[in-house]
C-alpha positions in Angstrom: -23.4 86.2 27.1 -21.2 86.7 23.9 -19.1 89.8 24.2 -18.9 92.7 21.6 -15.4 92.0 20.3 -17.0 88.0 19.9 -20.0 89.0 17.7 -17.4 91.6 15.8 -15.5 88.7 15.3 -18.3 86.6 14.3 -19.7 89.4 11.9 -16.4 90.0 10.5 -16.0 86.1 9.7 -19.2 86.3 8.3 -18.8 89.0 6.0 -15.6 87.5 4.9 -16.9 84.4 4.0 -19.9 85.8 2.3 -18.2 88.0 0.3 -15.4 85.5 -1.1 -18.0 82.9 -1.9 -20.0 85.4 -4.0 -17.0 86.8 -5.4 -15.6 83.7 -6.5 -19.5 82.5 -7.5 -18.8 85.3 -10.4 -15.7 84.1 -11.6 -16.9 82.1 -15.5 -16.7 78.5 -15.1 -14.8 78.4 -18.1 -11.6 80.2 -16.1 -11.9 77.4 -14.1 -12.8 75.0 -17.2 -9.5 75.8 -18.1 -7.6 76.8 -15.7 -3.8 75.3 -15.0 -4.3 76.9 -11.2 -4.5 74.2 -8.2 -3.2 71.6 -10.5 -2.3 68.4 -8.7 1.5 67.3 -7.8 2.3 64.3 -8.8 3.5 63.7 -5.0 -0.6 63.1 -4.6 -0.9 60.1 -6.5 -4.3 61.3 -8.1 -5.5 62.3 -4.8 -4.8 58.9 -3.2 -2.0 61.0 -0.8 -5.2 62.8 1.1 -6.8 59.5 1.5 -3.9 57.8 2.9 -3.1 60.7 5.1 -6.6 61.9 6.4 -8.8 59.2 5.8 -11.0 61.4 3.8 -13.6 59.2 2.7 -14.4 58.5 6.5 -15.6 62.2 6.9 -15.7 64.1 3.5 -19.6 63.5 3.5 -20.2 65.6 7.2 -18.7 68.7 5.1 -21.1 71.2 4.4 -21.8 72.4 0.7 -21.9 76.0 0.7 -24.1 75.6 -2.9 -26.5 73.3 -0.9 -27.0 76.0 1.9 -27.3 79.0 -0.5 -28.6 77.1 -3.1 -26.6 78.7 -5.4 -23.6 77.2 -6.9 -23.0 73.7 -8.4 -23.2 71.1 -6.2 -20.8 69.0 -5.1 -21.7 66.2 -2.9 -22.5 64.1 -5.8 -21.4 63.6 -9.5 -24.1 65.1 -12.0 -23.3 62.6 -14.1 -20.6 60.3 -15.2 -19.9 61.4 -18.7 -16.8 63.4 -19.7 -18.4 66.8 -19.8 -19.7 66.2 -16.2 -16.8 65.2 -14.3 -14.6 67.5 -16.2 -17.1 70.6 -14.9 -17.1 68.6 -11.6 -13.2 69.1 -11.8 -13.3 72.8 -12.9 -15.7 73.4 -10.1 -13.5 71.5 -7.2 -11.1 74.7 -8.4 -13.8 77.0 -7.6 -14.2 75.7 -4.2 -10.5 75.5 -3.6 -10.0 78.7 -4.7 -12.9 80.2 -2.2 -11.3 77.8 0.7 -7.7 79.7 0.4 -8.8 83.1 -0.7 -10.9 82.6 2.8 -7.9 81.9 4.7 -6.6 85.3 3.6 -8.2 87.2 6.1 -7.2 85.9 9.0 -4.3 88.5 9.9 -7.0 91.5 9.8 -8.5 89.8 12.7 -4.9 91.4 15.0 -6.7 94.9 14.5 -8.5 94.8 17.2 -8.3 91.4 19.0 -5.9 90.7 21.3 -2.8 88.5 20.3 -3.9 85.1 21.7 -7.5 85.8 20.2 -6.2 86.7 16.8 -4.2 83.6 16.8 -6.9 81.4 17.3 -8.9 83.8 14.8 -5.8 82.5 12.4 -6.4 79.1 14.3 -9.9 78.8 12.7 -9.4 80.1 9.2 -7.0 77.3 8.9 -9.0 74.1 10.7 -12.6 75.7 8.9 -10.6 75.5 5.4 -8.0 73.2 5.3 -10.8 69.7 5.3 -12.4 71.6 2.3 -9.4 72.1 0.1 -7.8 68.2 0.9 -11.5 67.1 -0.1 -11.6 69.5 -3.5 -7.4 67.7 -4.2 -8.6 64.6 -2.9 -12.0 64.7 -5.2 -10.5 66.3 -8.3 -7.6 63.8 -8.1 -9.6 61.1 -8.6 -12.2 62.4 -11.5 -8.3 63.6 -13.4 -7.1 60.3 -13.5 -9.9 58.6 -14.7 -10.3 61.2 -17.7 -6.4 61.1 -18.0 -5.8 59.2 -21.7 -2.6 58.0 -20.1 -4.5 56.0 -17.5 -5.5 52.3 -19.0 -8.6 52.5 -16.5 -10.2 55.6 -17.6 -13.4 53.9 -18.6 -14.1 53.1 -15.1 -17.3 54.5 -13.5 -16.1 57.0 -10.9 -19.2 55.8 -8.6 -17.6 52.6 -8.1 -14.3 54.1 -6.8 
């Protein structure tokens, strides 16, 4: 049987994630349209850094999309579309998602107040393992789709689906 500090635990996570999702969800797609914010380091190679580290492609697709479960959202298990309009709102929207992956991180600490210390570490534990595969997929993801609308890059009339 789960005890009552368990399913406060459980309902706080809940509430948490809930709450940044829709949050975020109301943010204008053109902030994140045009938004410098989670810009990629040049240190990722266009995303090719999360491959060669994590073997993303291997697992990205087990991920769950939060817009597919609440059917709200864009989603972003596929491309809509390979023109330049669609993968630059794909782009903008990997932002979203990485945005509502670290802002859901940020809660973590709260979880001290009335846990004890070993519990509210691994209450930090699991904001970090739940969040982190999301956020290397949106830098791994967006990585890609930037490079092949970069000008600079001789190969930007490749299709993405081919990548």
């Amino acid at each position: 049987m789960i005890s009552n500090l368990w399913m406060t635990n459980i309902a706080a996570w809940l509430f948490f994630h809930l709450a940044i999702s829709i949050l975020c969800l109301m943010i204008p797609q053109s902030y994140f349209l045009k938004s410098d914010g989670f810009r990629l380091y040049a240190w990722e190679q266009s995303g090719n850094i999360w491959q060669k580290l994590f073997r993303v492609k291997k697992w990205k697709n087990v991920l769950v999309d939060g817009a597919s479960v609440f059917r709200i959202g864009y989603g972003k298990k596929k491309l809509h579309g390979n023109k330049r309009d669609d993968l630059m709102l794909f782009a903008a929207e990997t932002r979203r998602a990485e945005l509502t992956h670290w802002l859901s991180i940020l809660p973590a600490p709260l979880f001290f107040l009335w846990n004890p210390f070993w519990a509210g570490c691994l209450m930090i534990a699991y904001a970090l393992v739940f969040n982190f595969p999301f956020i290397i997929v949106q830098r791994y993801n967006r990585g890609r789709i930037l490079a092949i609308l970069s000008p600079k890059d001789s190969k930007s009339k490749k299709d993405i689906t081919k990548k």
